[in-house]
N, CA and C atoms as an extended XYZ file, in Angstrom:
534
Properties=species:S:1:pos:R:3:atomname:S:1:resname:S:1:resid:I:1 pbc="F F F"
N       192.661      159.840      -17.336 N   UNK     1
C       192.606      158.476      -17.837 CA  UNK     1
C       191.365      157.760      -17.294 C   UNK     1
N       191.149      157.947      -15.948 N   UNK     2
C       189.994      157.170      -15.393 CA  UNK     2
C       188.634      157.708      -15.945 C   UNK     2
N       189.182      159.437      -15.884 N   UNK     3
C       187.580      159.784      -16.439 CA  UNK     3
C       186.999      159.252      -18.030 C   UNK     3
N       188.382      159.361      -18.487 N   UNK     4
C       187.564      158.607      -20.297 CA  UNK     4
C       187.035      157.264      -19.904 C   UNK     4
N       187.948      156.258      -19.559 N   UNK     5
C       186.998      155.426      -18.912 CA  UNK     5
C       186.056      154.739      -18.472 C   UNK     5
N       185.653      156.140      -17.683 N   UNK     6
C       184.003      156.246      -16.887 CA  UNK     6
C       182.961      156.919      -18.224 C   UNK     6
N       183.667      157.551      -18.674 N   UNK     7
C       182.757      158.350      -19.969 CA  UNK     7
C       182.267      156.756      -20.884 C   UNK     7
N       182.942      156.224      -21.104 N   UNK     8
C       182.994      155.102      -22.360 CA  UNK     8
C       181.975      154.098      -22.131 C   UNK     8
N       182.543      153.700      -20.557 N   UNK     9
C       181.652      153.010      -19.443 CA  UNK     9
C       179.973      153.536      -19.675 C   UNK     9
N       180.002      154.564      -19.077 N   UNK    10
C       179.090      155.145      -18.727 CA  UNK    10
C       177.575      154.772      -20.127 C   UNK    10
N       178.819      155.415      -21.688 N   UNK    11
C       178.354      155.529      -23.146 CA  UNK    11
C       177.618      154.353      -23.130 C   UNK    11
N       178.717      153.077      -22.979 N   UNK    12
C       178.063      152.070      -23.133 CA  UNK    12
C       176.775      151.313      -22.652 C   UNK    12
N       176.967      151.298      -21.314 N   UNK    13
C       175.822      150.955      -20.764 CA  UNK    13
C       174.186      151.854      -20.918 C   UNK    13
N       174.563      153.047      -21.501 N   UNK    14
C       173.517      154.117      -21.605 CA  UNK    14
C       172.686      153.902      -22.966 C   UNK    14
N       173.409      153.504      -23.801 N   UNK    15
C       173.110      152.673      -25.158 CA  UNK    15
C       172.104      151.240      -25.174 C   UNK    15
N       173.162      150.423      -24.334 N   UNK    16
C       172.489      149.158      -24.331 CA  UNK    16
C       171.197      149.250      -23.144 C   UNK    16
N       170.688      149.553      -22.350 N   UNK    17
C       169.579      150.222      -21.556 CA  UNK    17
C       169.251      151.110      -22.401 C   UNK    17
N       169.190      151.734      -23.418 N   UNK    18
C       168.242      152.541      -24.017 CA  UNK    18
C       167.816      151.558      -24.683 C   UNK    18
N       168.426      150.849      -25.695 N   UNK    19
C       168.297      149.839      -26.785 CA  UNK    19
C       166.612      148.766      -25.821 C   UNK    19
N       167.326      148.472      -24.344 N   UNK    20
C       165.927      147.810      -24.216 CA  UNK    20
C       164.460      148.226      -24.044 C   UNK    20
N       164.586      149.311      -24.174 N   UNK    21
C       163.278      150.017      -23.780 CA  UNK    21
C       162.707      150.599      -25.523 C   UNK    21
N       163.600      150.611      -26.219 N   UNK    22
C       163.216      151.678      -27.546 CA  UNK    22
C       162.067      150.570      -28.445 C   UNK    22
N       162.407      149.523      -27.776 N   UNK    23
C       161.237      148.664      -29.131 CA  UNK    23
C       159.514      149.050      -28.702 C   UNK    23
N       159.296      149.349      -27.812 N   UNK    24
C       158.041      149.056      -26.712 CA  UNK    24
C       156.565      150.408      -27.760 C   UNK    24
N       157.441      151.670      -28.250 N   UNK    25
C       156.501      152.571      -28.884 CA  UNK    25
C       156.154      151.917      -30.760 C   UNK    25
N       157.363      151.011      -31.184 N   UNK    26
C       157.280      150.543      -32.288 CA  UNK    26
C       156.395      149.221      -32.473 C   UNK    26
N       156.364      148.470      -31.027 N   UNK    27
C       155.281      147.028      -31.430 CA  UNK    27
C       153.917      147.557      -32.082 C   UNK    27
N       153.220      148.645      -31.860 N   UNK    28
C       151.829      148.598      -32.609 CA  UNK    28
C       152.354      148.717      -33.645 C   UNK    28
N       152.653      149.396      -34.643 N   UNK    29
C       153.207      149.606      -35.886 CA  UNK    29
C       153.500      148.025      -36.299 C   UNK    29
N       154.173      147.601      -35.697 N   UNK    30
C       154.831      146.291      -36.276 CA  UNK    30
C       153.679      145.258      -36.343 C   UNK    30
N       153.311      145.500      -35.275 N   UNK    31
C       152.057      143.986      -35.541 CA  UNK    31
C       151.305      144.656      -36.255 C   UNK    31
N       150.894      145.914      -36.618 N   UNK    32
C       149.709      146.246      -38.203 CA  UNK    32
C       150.617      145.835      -39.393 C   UNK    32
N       151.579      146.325      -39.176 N   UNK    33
C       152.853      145.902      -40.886 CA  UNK    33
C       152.476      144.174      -41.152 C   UNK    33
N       152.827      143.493      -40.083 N   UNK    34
C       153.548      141.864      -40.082 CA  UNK    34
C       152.195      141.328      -39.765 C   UNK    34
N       151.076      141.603      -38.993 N   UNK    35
C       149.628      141.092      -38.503 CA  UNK    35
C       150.321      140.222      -37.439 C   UNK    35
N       151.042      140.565      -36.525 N   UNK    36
C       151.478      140.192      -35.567 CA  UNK    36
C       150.270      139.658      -34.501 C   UNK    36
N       150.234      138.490      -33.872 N   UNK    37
C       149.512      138.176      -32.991 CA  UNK    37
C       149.895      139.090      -31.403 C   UNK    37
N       149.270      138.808      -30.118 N   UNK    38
C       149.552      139.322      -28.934 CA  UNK    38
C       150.729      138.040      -28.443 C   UNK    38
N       150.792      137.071      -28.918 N   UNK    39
C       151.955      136.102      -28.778 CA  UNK    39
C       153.366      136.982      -29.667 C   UNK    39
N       152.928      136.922      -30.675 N   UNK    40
C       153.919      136.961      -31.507 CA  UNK    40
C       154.593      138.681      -31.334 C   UNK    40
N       153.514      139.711      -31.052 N   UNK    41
C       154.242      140.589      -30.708 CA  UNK    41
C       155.212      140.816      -29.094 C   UNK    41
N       154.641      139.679      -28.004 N   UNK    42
C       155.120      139.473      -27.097 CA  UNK    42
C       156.495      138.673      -27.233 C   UNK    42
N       156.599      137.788      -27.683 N   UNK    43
C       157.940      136.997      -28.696 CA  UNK    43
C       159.011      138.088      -29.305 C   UNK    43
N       158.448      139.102      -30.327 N   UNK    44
C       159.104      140.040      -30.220 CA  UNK    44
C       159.882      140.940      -29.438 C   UNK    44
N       158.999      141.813      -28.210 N   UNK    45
C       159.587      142.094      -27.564 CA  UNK    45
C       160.544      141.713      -26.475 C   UNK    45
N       159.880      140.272      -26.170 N   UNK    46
C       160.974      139.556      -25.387 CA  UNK    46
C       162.385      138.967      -25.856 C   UNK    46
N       162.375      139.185      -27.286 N   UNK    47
C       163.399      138.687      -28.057 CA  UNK    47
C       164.915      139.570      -26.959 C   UNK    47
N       164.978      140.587      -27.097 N   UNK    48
C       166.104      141.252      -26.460 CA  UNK    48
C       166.041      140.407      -25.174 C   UNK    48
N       165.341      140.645      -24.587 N   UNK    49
C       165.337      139.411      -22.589 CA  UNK    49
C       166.549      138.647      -22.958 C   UNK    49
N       165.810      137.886      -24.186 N   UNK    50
C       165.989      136.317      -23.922 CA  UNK    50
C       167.514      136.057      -24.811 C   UNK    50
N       167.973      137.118      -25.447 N   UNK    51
C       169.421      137.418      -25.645 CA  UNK    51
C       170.147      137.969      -24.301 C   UNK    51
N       169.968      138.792      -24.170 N   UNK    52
C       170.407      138.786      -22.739 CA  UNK    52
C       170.363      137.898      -21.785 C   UNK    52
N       169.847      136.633      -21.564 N   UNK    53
C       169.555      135.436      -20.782 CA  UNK    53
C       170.565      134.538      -21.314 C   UNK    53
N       170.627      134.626      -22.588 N   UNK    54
C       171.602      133.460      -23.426 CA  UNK    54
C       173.044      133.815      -23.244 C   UNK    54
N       173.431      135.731      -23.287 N   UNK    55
C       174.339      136.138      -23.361 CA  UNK    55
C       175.214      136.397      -21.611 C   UNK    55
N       174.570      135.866      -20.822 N   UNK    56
C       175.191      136.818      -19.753 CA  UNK    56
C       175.935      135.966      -19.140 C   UNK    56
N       176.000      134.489      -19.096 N   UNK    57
C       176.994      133.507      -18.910 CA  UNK    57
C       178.308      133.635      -20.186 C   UNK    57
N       178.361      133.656      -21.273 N   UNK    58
C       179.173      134.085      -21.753 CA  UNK    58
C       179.784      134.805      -22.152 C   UNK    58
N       179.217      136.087      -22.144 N   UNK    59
C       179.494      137.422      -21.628 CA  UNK    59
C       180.757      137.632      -20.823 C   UNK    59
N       180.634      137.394      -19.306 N   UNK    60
C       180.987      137.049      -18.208 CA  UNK    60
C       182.113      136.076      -18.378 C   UNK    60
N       182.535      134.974      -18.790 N   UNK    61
C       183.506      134.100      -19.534 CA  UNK    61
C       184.757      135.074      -20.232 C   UNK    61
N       183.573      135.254      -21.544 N   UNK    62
C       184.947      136.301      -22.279 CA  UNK    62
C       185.419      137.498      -21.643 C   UNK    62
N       184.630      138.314      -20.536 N   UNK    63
C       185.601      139.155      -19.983 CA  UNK    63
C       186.519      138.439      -19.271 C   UNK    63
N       186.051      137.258      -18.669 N   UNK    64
C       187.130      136.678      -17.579 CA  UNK    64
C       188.412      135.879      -18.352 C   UNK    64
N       188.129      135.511      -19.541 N   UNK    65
C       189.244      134.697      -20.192 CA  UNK    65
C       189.856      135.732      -21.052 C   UNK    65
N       189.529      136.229      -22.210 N   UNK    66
C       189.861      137.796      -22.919 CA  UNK    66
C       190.342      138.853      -22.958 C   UNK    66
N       189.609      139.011      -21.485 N   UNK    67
C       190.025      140.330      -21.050 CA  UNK    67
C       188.405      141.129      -20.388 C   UNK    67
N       188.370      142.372      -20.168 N   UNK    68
C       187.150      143.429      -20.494 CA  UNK    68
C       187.165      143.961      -21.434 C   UNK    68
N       188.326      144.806      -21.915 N   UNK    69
C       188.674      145.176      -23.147 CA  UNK    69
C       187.881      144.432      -24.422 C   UNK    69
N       188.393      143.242      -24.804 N   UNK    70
C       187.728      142.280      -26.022 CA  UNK    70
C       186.854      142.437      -25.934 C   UNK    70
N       185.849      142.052      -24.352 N   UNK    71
C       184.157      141.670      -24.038 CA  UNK    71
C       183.668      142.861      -24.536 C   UNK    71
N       184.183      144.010      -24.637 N   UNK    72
C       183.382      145.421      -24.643 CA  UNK    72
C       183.476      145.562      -26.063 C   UNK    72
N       184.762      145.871      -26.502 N   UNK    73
C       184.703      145.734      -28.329 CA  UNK    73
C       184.236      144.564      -29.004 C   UNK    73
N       183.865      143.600      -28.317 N   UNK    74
C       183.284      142.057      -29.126 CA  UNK    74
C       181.930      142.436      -28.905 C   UNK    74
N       181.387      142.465      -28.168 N   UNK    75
C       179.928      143.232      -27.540 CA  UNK    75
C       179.574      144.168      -28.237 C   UNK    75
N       180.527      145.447      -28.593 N   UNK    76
C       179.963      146.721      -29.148 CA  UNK    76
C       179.870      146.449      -30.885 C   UNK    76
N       181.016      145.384      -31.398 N   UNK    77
C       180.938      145.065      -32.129 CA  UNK    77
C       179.541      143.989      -32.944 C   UNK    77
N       179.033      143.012      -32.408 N   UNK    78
C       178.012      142.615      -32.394 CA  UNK    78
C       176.976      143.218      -32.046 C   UNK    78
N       176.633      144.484      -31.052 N   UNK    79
C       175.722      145.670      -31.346 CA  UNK    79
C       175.322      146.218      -32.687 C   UNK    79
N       176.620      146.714      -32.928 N   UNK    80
C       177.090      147.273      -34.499 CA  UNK    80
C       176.034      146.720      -35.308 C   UNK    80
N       176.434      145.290      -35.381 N   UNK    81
C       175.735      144.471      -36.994 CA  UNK    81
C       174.160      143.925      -36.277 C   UNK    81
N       173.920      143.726      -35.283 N   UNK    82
C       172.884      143.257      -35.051 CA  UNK    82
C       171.514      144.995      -35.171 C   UNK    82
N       172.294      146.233      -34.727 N   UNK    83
C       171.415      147.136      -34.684 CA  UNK    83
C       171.345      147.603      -36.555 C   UNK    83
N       171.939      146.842      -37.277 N   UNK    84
C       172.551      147.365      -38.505 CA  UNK    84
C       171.117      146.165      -38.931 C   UNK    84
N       171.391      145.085      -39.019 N   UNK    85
C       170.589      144.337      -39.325 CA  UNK    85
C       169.058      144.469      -38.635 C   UNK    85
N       168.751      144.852      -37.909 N   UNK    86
C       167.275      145.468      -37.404 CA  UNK    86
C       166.685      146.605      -38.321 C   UNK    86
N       167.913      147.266      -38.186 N   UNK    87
C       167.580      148.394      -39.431 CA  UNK    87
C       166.997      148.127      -40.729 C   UNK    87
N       167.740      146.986      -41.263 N   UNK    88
C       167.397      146.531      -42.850 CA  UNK    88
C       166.374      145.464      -42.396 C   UNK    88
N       165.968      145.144      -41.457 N   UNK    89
C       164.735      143.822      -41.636 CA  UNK    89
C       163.954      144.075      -42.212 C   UNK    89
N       163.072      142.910      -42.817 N   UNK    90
C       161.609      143.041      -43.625 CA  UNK    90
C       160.580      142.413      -43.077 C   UNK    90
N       160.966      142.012      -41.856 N   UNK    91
C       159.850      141.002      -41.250 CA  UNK    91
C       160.129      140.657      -39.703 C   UNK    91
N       158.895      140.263      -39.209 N   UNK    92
C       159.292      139.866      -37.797 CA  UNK    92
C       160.222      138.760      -37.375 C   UNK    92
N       160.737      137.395      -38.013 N   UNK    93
C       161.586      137.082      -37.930 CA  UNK    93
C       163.146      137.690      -37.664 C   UNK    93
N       163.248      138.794      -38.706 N   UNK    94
C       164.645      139.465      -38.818 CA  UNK    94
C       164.556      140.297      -37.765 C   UNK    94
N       163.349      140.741      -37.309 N   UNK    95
C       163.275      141.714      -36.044 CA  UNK    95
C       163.951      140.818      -34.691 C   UNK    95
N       162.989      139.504      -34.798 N   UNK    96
C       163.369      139.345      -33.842 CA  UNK    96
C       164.759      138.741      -33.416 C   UNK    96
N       165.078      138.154      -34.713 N   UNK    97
C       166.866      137.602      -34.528 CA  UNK    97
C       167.760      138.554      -34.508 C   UNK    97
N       167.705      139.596      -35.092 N   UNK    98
C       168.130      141.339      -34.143 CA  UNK    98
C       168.052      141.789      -33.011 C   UNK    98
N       167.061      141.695      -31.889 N   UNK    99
C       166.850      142.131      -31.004 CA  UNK    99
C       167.277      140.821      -30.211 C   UNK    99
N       167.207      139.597      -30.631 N   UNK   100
C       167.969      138.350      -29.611 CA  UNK   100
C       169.556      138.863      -30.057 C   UNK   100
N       170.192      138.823      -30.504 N   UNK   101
C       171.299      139.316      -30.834 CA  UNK   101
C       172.202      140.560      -30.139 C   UNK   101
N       170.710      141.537      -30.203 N   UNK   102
C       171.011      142.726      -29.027 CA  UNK   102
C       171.507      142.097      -27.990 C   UNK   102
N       170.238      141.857      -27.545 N   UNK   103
C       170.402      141.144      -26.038 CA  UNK   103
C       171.918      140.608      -25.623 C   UNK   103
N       171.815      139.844      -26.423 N   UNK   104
C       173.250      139.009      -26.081 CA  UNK   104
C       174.277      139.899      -25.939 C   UNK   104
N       174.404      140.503      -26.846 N   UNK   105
C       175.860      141.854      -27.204 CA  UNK   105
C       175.389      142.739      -25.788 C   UNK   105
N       174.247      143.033      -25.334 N   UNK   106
C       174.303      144.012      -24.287 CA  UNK   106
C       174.605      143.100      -23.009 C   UNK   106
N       174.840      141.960      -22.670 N   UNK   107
C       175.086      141.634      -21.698 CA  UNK   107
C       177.079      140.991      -21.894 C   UNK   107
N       177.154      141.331      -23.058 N   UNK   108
C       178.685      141.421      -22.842 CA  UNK   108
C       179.588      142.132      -23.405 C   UNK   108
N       178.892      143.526      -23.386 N   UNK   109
C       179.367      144.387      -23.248 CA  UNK   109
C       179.515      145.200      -21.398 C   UNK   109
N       177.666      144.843      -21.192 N   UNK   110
C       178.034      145.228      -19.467 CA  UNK   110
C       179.054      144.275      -19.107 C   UNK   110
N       179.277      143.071      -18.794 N   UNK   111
C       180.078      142.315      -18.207 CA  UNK   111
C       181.274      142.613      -18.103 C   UNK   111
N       181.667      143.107      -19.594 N   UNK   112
C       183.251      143.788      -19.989 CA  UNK   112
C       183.531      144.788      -19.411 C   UNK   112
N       182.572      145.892      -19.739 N   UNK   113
C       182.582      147.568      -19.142 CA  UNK   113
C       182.452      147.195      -18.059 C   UNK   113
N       181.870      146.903      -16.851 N   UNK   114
C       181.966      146.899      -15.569 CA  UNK   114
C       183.236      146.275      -15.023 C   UNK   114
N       183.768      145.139      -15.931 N   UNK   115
C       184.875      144.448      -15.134 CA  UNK   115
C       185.943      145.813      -15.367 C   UNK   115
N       185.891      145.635      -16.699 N   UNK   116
C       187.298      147.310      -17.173 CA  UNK   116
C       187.250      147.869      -15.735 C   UNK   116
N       186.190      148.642      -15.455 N   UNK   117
C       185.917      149.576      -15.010 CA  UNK   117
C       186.621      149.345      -13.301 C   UNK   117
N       185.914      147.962      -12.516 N   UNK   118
C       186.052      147.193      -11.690 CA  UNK   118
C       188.240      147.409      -10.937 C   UNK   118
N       188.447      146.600      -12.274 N   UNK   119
C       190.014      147.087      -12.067 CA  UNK   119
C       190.933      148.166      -12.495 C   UNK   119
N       190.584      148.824      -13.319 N   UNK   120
C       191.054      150.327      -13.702 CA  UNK   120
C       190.432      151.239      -12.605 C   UNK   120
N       190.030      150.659      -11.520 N   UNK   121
C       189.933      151.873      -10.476 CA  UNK   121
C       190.296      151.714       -9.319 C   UNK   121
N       191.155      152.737       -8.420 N   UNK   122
C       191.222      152.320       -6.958 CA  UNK   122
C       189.965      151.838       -5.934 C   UNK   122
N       190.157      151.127       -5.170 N   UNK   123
C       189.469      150.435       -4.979 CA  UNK   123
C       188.507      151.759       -3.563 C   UNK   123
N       189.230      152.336       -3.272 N   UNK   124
C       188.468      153.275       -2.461 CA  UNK   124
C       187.269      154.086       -3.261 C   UNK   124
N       187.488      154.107       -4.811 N   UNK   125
C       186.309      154.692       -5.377 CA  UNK   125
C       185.458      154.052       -6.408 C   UNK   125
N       185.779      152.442       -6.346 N   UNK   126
C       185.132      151.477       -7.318 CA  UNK   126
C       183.572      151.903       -7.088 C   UNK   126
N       183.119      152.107       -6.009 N   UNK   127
C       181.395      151.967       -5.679 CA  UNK   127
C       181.148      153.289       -6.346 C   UNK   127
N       181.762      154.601       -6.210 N   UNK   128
C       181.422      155.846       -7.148 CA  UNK   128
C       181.214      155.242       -7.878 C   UNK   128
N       182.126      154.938       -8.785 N   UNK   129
C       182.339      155.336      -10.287 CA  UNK   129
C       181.360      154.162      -10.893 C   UNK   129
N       181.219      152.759      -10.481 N   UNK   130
C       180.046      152.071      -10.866 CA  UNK   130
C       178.671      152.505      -10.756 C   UNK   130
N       178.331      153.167       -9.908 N   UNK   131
C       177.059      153.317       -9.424 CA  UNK   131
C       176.819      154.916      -10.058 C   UNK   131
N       178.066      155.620      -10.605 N   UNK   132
C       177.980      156.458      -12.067 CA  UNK   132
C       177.451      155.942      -13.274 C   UNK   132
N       178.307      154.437      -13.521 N   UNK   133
C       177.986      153.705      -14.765 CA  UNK   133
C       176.148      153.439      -14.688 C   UNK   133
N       175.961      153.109      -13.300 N   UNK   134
C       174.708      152.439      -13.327 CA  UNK   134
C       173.738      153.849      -13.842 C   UNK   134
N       174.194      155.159      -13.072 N   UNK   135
C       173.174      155.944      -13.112 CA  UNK   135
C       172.802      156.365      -14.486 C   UNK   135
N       173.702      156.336      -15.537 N   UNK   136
C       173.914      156.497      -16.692 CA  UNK   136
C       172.612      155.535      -17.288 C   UNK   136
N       173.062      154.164      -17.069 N   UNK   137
C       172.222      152.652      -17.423 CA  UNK   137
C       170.662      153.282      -17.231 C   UNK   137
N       170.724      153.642      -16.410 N   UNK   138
C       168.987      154.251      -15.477 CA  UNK   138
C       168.419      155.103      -16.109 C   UNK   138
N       169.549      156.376      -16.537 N   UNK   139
C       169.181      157.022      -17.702 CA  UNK   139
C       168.862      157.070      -18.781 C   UNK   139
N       169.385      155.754      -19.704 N   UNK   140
C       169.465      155.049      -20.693 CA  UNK   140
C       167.819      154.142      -20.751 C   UNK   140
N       167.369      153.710      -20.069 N   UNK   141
C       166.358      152.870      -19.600 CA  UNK   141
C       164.924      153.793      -19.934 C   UNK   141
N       165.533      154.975      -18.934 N   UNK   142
C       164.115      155.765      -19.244 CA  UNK   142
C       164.272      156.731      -20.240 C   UNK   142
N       165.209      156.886      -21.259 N   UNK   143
C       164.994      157.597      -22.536 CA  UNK   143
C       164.614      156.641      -23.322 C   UNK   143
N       165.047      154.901      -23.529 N   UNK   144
C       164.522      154.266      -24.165 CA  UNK   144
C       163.125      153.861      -25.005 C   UNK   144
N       162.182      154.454      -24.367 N   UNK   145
C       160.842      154.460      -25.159 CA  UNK   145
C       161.036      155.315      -26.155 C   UNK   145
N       161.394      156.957      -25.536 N   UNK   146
C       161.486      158.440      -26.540 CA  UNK   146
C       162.236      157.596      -27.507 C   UNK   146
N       163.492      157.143      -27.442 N   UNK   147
C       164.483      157.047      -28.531 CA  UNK   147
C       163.581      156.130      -29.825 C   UNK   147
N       162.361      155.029      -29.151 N   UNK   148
C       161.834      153.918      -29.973 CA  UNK   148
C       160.751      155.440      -30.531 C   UNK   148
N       159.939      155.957      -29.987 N   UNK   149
C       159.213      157.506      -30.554 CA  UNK   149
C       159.936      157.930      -31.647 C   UNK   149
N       161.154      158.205      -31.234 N   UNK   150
C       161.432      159.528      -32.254 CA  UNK   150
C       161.634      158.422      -33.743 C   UNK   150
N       162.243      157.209      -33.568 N   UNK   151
C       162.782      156.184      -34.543 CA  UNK   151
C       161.165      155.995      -35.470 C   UNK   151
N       159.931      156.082      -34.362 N   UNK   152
C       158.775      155.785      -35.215 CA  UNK   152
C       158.661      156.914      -36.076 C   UNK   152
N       158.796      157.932      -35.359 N   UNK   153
C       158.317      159.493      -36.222 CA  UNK   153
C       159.747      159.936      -37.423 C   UNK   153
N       160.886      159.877      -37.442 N   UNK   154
C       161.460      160.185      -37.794 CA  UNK   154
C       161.690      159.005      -39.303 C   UNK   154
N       161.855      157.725      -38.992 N   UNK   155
C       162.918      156.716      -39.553 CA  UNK   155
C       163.787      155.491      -38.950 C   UNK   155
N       162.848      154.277      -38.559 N   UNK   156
C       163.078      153.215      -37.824 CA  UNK   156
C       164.628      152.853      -38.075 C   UNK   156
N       164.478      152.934      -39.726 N   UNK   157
C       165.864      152.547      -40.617 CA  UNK   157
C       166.814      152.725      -40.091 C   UNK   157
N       166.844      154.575      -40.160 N   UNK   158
C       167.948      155.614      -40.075 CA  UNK   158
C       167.944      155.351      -38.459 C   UNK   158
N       167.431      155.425      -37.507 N   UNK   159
C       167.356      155.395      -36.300 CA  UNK   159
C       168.655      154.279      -35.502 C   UNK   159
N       168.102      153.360      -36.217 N   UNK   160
C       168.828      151.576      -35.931 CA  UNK   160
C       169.805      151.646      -36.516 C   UNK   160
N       170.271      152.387      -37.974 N   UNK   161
C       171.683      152.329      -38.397 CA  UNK   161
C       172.401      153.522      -37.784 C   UNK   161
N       172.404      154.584      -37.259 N   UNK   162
C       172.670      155.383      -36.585 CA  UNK   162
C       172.953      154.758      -35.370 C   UNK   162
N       172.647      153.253      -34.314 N   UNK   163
C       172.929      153.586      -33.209 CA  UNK   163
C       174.131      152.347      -33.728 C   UNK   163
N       173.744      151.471      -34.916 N   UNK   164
C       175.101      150.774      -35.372 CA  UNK   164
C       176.270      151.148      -35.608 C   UNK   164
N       176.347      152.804      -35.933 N   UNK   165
C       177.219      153.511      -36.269 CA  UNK   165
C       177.766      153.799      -35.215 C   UNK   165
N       177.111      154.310      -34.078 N   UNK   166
C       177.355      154.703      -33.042 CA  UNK   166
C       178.002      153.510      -32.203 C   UNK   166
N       177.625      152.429      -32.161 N   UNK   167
C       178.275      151.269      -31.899 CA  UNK   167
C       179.838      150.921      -32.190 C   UNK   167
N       179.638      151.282      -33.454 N   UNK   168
C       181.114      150.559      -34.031 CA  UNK   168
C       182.168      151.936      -33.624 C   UNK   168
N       181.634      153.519      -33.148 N   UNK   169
C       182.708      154.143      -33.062 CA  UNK   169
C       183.034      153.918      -31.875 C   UNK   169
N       181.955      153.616      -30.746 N   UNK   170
C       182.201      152.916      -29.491 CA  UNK   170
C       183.418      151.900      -29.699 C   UNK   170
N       183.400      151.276      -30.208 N   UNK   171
C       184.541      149.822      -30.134 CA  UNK   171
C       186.055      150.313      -30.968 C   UNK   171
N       185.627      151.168      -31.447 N   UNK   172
C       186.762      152.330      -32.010 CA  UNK   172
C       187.638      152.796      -30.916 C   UNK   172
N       186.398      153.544      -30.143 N   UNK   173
C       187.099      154.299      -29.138 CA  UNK   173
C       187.835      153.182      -28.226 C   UNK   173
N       186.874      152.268      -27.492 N   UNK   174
C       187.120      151.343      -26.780 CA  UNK   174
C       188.432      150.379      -27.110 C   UNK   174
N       188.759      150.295      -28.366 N   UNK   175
C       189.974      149.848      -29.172 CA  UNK   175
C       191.412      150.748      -28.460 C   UNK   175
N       191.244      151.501      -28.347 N   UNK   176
C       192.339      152.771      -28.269 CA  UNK   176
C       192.877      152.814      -27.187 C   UNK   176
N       191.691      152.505      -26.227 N   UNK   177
C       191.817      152.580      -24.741 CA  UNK   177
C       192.988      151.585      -24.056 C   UNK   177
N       194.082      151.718      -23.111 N   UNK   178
C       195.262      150.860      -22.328 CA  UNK   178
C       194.209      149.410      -21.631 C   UNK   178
C-alpha cells in the first residue's frame, strides 16, 4: 500500500519537475515562429515560475482544507487541460497562459502529494520516503530539457498531449487510491 503511494508520489512530482525544465530547448523555435523579443521570450519562460508563485499558497490551502487526495487529483487534473491546451496553442499568448497554468497545477499537486505522502507514512520513515519523492523531482528536473528535445524533434503537439494524457491517468490512478 505504501509502496503504490510512493510510486504515484514519486510519478507525480517527476512529471511536474520535468514539465519545468522541457520549455528551455523549444524557446528558439518559438521566438523565430511568434518573432518573440528577449523580453517576451523571457515572459514566456517564466510563465511556469510565476504559476507556481500564484499557485503555492493555494495549493497548500486545498490540501489542508480538501484533503491531499483532492489537491493531487485537482492539480493533476488542471495539468491535464493546461498541458492539453499548450499542445493546441497558436501563439505566444496561449503558450504562455499554459505554462502559467502549469505552474500553478504543479505546485498543488506537490503540496497534495507530499502532504498524502507526509501522513500515509510512519513517522520513523517519513524522511526516506520524501527524500525518495524528492529524488525522483531531481530526476524529473534534469530529464526536463531532453523531454523539451525530443518534443522539438519528434512533435511539440503530440509531446504536450501525451503528458495531458498522462496526467489525467495520474488523477485516475490517484482517484482509486484510500
Amino acid at each position: 500500500m505504501m509502496r503504490r503511494l510512493l510510486v504515484l508520489v514519486s510519478v507525480v512530482v517527476f512529471v511536474d519537475a520535468m514539465l519545468f525544465g522541457a520549455l528551455a530547448p523549444l524557446v528558439p523555435g518559438y521566438a523565430d515562429e511568434f518573432g518573440l523579443s528577449k523580453t517576451g521570450a523571457g515572459l514566456l519562460v517564466a510563465s511556469f515560475g510565476a504559476g507556481a508563485l500564484l499557485g503555492g499558497i493555494p495549493g497548500g490551502l486545498a490540501a489542508a482544507r480538501w484533503g491531499p487526495k483532492v489537491a493531487v487529483v485537482a492539480g493533476l487534473a488542471l495539468l491535464a487541460l493546461s498541458s492539453f491546451a499548450f499542445a493546441a496553442a497558436e501563439g505566444p499568448l496561449a503558450l504562455g497562459l499554459a505554462r502559467l497554468v502549469q505552474g500553478f497545477s504543479s505546485t498543488t499537486t506537490w503540496a497534495g502529494a507530499l502532504a498524502w505522502l507526509t501522513v500515509a507514512t510512519p513517522r520513523e520513515r517519513r524522511g526516506e520516503l520524501i527524500g525518495t519523492a524528492f529524488g525522483a523531482a531531481v530526476f524529473g528536473a534534469i530529464l526536463g530539457p531532453m523531454f523539451g528535445a525530443v518534443a522539438d524533434a519528434v512533435s511539440v503537439r503530440v509531446s504536450f498531449a501525451a503528458v495531458g494524457l498522462v496526467a489525467a491517468a495520474l488523477a485516475a490512478w490517484a482517484m482509486t487510491r484510500p
